[in-house]
C-alpha positions in Angstrom: 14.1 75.1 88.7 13.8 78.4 87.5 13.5 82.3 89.1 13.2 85.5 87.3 12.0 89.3 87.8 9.7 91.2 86.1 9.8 95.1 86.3 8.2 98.3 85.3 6.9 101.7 86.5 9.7 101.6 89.3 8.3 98.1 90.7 9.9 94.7 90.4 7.9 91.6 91.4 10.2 88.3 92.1 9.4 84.9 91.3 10.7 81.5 90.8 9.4 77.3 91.3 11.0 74.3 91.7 9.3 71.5 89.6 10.1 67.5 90.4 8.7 64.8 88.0 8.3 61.0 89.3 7.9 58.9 85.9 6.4 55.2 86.4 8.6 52.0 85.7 7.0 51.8 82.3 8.2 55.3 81.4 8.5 54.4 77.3 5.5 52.4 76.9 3.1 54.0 79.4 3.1 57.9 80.4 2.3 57.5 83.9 4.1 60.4 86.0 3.4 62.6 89.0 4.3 66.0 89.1 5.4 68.5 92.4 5.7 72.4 91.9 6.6 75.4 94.6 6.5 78.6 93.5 7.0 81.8 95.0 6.2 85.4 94.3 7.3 88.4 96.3 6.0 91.7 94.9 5.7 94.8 97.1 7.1 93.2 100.6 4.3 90.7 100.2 4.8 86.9 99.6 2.7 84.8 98.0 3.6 80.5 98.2 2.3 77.8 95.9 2.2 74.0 95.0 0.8 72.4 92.7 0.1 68.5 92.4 -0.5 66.7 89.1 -1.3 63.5 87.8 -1.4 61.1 85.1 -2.3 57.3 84.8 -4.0 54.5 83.1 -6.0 53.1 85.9 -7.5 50.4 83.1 -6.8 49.4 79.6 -8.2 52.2 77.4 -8.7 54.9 80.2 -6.8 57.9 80.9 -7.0 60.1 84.6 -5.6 63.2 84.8 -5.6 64.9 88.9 -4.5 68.4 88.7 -4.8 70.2 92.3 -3.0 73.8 93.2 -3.0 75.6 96.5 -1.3 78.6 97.4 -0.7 80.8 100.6 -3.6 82.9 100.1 -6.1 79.9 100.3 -7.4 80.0 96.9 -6.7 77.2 94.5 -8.6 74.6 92.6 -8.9 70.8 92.1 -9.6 69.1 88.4 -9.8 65.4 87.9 -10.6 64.5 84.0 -11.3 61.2 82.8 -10.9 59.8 78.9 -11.8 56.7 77.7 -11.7 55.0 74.6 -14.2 51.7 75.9 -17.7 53.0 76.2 -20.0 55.5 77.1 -21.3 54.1 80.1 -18.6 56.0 82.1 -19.8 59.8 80.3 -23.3 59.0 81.1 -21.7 58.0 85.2 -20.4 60.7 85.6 -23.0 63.2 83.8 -25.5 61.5 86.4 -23.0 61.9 89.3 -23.0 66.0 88.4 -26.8 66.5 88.2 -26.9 64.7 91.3 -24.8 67.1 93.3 -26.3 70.4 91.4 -29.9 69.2 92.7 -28.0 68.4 95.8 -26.8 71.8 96.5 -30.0 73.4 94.6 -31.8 71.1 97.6 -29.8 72.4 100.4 -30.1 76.2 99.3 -33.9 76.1 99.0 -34.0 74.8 102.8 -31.7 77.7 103.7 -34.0 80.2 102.0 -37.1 78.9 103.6 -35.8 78.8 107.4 -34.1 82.4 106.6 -37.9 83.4 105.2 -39.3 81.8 108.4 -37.2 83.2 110.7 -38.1 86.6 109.0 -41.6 85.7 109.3 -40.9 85.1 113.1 -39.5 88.5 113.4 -42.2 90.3 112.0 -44.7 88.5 113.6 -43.5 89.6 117.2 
């Protein structure tokens, strides 16, 4: 836990978290561990919540997954999930297919969105 202020200019902004860490029953040997934050920040009369959710584990022998996810009050965060391996590249050339995929995927869906926009346009001027 920890809290704090930071002023200047006449202004203060407040903030603080509270961090919890679960460790798995093979703390010593393997680093499994998931971690909970809050934080808050009030700075001119306006409050501003986070969490933030993270994770390490060995889901096989020679692989490492890391989950990193944050949210906060104003609904903007972001979500990270990265994967290391020590075995073979099969699982790089996975998940570099699996990312092309969706970028033509959402290159796919935007092109149809452009052409019915364009056609609907066309409609317009037509009548």
């Amino acid at each position: 836990m920890n809290a704090g202020l930071m002023g200047g200019a006449e202004q203060v902004a407040y903030g603080g978290s509270l961090e919890a860490i679960l460790r798995g029953r093979d703390y010593p040997v393997r680093n499994d561990n998931i971690s909970l934050t809050m934080t808050a920040l009030s700075y001119n009369k306006e409050l501003v919540l986070g969490g933030v959710f993270q994770s390490e584990f060995r889901p096989s022998r020679g692989m490492k997954m890391s989950v990193n996810a944050n949210l906060n009050s104003r609904k903007m965060g972001q979500v990270g999930i990265k994967l290391s391996s020590t075995e073979h590249m099969e699982i790089g050339l996975i998940a570099v297919f699996a990312i092309f995929k969706g970028l033509f995927r959402r290159k796919a869906s935007e092109d149809r969105g452009t052409e019915a926009l364009e056609r609907g346009l066309i409609f317009l001027f037509w009548y």
